[in-house]
mmCIF file of the C-alpha atoms, coordinates in Angstrom:
data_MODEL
# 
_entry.id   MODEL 
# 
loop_
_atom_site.group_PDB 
_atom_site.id 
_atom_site.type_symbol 
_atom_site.label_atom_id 
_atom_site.label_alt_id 
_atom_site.label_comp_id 
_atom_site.label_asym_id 
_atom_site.label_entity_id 
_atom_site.label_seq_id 
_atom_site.pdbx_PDB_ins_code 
_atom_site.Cartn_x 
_atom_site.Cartn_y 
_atom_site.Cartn_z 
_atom_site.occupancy 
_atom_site.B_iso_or_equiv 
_atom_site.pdbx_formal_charge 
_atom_site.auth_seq_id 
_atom_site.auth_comp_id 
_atom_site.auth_asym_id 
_atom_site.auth_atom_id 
_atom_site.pdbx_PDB_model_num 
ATOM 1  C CA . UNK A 1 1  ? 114.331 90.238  80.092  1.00 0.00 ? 1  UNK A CA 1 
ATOM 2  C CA . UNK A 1 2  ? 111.917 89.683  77.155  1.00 0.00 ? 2  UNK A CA 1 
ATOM 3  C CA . UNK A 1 3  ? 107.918 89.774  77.885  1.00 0.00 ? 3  UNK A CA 1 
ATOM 4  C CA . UNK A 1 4  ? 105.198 89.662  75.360  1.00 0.00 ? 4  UNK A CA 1 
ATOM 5  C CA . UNK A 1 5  ? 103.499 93.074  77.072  1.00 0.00 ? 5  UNK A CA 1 
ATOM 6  C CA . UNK A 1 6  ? 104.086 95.616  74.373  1.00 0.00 ? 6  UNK A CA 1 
ATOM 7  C CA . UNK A 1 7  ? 103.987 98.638  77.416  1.00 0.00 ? 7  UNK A CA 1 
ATOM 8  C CA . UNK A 1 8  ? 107.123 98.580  78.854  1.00 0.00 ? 8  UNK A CA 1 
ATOM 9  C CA . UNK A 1 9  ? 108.125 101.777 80.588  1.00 0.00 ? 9  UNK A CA 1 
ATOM 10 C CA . UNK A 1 10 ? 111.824 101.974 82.632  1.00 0.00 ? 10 UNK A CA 1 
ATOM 11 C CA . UNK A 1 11 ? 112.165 104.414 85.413  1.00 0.00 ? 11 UNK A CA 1 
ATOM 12 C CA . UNK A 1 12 ? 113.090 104.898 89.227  1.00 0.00 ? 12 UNK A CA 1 
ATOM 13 C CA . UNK A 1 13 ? 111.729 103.479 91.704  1.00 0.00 ? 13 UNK A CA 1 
ATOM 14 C CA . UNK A 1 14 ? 110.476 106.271 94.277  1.00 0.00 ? 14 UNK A CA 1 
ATOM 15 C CA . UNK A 1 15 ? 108.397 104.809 97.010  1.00 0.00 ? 15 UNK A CA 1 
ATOM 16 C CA . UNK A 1 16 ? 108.437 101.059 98.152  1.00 0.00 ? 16 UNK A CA 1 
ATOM 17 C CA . UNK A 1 17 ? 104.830 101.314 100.715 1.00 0.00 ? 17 UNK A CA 1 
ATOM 18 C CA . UNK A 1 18 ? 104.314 97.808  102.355 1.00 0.00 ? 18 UNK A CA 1 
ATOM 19 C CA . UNK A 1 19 ? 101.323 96.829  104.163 1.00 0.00 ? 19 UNK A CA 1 
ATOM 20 C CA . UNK A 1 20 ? 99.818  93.954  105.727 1.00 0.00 ? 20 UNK A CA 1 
ATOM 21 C CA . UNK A 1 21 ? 100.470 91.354  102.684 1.00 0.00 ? 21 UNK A CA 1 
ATOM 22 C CA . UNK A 1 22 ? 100.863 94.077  99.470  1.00 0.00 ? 22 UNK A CA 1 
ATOM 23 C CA . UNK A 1 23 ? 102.800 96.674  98.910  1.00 0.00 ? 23 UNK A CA 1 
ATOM 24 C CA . UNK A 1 24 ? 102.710 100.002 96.447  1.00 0.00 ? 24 UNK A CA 1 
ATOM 25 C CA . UNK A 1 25 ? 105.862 100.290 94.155  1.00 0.00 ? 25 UNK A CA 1 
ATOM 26 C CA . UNK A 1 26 ? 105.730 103.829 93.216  1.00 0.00 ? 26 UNK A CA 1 
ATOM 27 C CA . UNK A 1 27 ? 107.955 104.266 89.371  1.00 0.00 ? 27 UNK A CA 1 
ATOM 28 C CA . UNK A 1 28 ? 108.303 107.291 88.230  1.00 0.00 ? 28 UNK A CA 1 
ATOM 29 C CA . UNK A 1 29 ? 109.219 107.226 83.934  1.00 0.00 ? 29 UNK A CA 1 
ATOM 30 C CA . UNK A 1 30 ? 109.822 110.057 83.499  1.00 0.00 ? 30 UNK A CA 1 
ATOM 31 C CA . UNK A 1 31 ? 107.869 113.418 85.378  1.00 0.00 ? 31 UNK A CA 1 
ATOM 32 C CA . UNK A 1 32 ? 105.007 110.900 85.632  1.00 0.00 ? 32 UNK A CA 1 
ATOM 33 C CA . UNK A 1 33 ? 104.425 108.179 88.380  1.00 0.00 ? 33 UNK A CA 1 
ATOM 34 C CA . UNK A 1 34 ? 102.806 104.843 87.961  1.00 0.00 ? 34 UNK A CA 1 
ATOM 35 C CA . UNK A 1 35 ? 102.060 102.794 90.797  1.00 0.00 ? 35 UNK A CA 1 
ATOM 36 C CA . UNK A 1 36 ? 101.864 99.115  91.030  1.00 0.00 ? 36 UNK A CA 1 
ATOM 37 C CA . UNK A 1 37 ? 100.295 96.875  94.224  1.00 0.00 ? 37 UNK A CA 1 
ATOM 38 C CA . UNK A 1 38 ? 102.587 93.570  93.475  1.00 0.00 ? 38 UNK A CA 1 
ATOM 39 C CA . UNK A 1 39 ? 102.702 91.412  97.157  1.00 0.00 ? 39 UNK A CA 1 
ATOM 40 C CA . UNK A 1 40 ? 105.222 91.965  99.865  1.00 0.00 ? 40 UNK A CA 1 
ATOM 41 C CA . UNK A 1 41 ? 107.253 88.572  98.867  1.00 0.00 ? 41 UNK A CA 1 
ATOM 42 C CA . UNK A 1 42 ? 107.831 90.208  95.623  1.00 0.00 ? 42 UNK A CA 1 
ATOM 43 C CA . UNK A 1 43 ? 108.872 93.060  96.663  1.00 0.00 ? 43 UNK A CA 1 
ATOM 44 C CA . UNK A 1 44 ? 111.091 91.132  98.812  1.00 0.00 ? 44 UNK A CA 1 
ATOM 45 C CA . UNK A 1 45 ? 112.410 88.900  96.337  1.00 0.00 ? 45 UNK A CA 1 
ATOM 46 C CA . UNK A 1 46 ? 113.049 91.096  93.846  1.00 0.00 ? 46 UNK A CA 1 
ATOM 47 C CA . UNK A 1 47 ? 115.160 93.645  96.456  1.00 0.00 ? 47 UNK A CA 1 
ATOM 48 C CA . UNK A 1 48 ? 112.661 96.081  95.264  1.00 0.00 ? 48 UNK A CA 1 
ATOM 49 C CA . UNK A 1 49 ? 113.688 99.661  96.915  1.00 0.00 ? 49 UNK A CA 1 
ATOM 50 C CA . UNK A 1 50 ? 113.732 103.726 96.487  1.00 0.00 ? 50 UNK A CA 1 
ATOM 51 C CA . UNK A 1 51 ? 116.148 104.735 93.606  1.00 0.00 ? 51 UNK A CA 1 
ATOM 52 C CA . UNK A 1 52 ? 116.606 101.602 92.180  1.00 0.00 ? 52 UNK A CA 1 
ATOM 53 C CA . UNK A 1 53 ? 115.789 101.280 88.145  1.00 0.00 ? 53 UNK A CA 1 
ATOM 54 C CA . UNK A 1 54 ? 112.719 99.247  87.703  1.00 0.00 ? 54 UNK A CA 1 
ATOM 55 C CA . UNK A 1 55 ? 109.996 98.559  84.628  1.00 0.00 ? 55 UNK A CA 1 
ATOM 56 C CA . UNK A 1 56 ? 106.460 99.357  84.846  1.00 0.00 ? 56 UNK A CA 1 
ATOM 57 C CA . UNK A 1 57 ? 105.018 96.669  82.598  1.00 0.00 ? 57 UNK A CA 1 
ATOM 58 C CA . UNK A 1 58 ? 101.600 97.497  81.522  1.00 0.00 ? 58 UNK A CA 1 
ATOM 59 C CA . UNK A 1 59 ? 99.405  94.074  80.507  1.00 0.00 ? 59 UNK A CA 1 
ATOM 60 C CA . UNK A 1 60 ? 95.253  95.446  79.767  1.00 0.00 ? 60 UNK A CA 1 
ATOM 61 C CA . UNK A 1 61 ? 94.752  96.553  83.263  1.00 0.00 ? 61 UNK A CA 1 
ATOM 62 C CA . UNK A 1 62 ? 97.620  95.568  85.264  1.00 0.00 ? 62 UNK A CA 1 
ATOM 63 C CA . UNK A 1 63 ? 100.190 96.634  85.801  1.00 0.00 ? 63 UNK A CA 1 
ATOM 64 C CA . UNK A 1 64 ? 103.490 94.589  86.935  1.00 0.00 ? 64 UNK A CA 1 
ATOM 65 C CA . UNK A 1 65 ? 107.570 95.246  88.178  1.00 0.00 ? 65 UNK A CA 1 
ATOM 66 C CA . UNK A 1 66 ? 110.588 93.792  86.442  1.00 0.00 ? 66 UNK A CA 1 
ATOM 67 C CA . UNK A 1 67 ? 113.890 94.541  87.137  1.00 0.00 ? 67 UNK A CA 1 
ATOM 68 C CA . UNK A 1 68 ? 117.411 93.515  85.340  1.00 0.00 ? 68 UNK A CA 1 
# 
């Protein structure tokens, strides 16, 4: 995976939280915990889940998931 966002921060993923159409990915990188709202269908399509190794991807003030 290459991105241009020079904040890239791997971790664990340790709370998936869905709601109506958004859910909070809770990564922890570390001792501290970043939280991103991404929408339920990415969540989905990315298998997004507790324990699995995920990248908090930091763009000005967003902040987005990748995974491998």
């Amino acid at each position: 995976m290459k991105l241009s966002a020079r904040n890239q921060f791997k971790g664990k993923i340790v709370e998936v939280k869905k709601g109506v159409t958004t859910s909070h990915v809770r990564i922890d990188i570390g001792g501290q915990v970043i939280t991103a709202s991404i929408t339920n269908e990415s969540v989905d399509e990315m298998k997004l889940e507790a324990g699995k190794t995920a990248y908090a991807i930091i763009k000005s003030t967003s902040v987005m998931v990748g995974v491998d």
